[in-house]
C-alpha positions in Angstrom: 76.1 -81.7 14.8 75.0 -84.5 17.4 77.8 -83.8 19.5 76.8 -80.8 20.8 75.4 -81.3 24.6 72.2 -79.4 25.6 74.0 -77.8 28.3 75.6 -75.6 25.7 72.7 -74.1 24.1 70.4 -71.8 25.6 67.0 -70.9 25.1 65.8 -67.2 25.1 62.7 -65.7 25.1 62.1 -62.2 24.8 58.9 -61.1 26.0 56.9 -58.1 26.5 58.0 -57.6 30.0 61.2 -59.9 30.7 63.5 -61.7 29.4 63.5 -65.8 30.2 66.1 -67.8 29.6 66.7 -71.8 30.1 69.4 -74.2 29.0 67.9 -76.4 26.6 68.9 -79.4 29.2 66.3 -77.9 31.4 63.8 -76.8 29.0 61.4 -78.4 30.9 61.4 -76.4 33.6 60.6 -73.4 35.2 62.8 -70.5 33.1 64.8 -68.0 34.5 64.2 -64.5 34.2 66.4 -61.1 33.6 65.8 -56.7 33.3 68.4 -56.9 30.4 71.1 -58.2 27.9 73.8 -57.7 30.9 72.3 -60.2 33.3 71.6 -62.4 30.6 75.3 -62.8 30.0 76.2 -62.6 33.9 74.6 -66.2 33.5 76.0 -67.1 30.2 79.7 -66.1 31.1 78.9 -68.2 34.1 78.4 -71.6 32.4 81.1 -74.0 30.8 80.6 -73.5 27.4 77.4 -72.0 25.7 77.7 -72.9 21.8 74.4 -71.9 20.5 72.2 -69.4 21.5 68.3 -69.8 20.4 66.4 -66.4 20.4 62.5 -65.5 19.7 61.3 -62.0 20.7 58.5 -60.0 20.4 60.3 -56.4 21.3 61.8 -54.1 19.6 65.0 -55.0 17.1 67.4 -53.3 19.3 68.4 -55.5 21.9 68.1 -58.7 20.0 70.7 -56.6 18.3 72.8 -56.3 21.4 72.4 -59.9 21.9 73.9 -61.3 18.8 76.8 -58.5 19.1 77.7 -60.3 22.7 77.5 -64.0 21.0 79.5 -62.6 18.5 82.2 -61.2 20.7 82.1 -64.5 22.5 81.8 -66.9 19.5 78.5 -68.3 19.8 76.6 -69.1 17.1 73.3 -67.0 16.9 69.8 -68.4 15.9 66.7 -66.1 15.4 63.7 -67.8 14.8 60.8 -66.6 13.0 57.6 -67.3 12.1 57.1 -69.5 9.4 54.2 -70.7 6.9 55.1 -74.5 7.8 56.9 -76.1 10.4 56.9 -80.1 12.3 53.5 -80.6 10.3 52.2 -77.1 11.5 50.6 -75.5 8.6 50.2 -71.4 9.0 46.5 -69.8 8.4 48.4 -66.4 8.2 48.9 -65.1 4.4 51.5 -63.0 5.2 53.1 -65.2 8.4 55.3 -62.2 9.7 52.4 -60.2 10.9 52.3 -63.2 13.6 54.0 -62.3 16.5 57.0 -65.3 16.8 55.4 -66.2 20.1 52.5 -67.8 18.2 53.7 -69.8 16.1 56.4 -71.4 19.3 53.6 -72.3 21.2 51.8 -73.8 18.2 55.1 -75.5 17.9 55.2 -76.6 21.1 51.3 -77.6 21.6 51.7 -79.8 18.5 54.4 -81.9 20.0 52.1 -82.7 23.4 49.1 -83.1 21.4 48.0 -85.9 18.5 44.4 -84.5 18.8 43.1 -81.0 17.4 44.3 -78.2 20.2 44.4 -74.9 20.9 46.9 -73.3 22.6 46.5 -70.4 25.2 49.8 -68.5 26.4 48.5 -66.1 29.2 50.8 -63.3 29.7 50.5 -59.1 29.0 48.4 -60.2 26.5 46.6 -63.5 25.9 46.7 -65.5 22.6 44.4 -68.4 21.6 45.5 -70.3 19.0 43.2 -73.2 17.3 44.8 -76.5 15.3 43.2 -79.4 13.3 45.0 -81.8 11.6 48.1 -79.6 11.3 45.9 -76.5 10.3 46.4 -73.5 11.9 42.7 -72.3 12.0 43.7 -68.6 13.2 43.1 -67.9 16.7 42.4 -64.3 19.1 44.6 -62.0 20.7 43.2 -60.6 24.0 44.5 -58.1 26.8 46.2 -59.8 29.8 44.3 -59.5 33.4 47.2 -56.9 34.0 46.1 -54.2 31.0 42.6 -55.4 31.3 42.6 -53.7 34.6 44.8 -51.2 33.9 42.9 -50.1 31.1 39.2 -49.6 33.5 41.3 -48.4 36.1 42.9 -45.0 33.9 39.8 -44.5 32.4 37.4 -44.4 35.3 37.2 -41.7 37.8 35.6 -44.0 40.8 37.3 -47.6 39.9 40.2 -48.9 42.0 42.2 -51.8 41.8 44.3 -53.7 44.2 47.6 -56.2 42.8 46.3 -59.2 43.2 45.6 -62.0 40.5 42.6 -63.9 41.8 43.3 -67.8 41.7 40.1 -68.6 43.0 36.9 -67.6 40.8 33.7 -65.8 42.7 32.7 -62.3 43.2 34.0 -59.1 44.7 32.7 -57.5 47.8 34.5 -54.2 47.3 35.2 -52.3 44.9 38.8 -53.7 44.2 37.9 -57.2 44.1 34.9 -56.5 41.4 37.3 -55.1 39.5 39.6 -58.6 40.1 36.6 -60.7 39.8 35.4 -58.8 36.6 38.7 -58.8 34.9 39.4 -62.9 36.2 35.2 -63.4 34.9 36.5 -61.9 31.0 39.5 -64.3 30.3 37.7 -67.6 32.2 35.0 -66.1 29.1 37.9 -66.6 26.7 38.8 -70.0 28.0 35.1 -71.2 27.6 34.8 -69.7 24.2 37.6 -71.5 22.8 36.5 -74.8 24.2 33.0 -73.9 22.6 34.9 -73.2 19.5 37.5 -76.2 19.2 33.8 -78.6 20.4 32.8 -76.9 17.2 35.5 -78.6 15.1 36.0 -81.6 16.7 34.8 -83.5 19.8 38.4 -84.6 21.1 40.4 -81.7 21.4 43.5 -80.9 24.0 44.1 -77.6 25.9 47.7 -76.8 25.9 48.3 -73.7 28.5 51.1 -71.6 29.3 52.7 -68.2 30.0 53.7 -66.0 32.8 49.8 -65.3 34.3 48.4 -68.9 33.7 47.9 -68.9 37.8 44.4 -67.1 36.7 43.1 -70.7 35.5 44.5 -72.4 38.8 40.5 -72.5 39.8 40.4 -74.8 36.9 40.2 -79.0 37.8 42.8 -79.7 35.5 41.3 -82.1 33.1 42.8 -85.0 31.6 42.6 -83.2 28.5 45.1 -80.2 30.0 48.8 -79.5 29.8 50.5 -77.2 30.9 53.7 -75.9 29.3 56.3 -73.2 28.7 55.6 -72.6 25.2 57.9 -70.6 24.1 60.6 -72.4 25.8 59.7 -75.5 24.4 59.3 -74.5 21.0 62.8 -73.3 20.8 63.8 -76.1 22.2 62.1 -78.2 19.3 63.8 -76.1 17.0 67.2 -76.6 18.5 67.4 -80.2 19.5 65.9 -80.9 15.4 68.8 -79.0 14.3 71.4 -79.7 16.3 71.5 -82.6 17.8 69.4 -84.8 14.9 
């Protein structure tokens, strides 16, 4: 298999809100983004030749569905990954491991490969996910809503509580009533960042913070500490998949 050139297999990442897509050359760097299945292939038609095409999604069956139908018609090889109980030393806290959302595991995936100390992981997107690792154990970790539904959700169900678009990158307070409700919302998840510190400082005292997904701008306030990486988990853990089974 280790003739195959990165630049024909792509990455794909189906998300709650978009799909991303990279070439596992550039798996690295920042991923592209589509509405639908048609772009997507707007892009793939447009390359020399895309072999393999790595998948992990978090929707609905149907258009991962559509997907494989167009590599099919195209003749490229297909590859769904899952979530598995034990993967690259990774060891699954999950009894039954496909009641994890395949976004999970990726990032632990990911983490594991920047880190040789215990992590966790925090993918900051429509919702967040904190995921905590020692020695290869998967400990378990916390799923909590995004900034976005977080202030969606006190917006629709108060009478007197507006909010504005933006996504504070600076912490303080509001002065109005639109930028408590930023403040408040950017105050909760920099509460979840600090929790899982406090946790991991529970386990062990040198740890690594792996950080990622589509919002992560909301920890931009942060000093980033020598601990700190940043990442595009999901991304990267296909692309860990793919170059150990294709091109090793």
């Amino acid at each position: 298999m280790n003739n195959i050139d990165e630049s024909q297999v792509i990455l794909v990442d189906i998300g709650n809100t978009r799909i991303k897509y990279s070439l596992l050359s550039h798996a690295e760097d920042e991923p592209s983004a589509c509405e639908d299945a048609k772009s997507l292939f707007f892009f793939i038609d447009s390359q020399q030749k895309i072999s393999h095409l790595y998948i992990a999604s978090v929707r609905n069956q149907d258009l991962v569905d559509e997907i494989s139908t167009m590599c099919d018609a195209r003749n490229i090889i297909f590859v769904e990954k899952q979530t598995e109980q034990e993967a690259f030393g990774i060891k699954n806290s999950y009894a039954n491991v496909q009641k994890m959302g395949v976004d999970r595991w990726l990032a632990m995936i990911c983490a594991a490969e920047k880190s040789k100390n215990a992590f966790f992981v925090m993918d900051v997107g429509t919702a967040i996910t904190v995921d905590f690792v020692v020695d290869g154990q998967h400990l378990g970790g916390w799923i909590i809503p995004g900034f976005q539904v977080m202030r969606n959700a006190l917006v629709a169900s108060t009478q007197k509580v507006f909010a504005n678009d933006e996504i504070p990158t600076t912490f303080g307070v509001g002065t109005d009533t639109e930028d408590c409700v930023a403040s408040g919302c950017h105050a909760a998840l920099y509460g979840v960042y600090l929790s899982a510190v406090d946790y991991i400082s529970s386990k062990r005292t040198e740890f690594d913070i792996i950080l990622g997904g589509g919002d992560k701008k909301v920890f931009a306030f942060l000093k980033s500490a020598d601990n700190m990486r940043l990442a595009h988990l999901v991304m990267q853990g296909l692309a860990r998949y793919a170059r150990c089974e294709l091109l090793k």
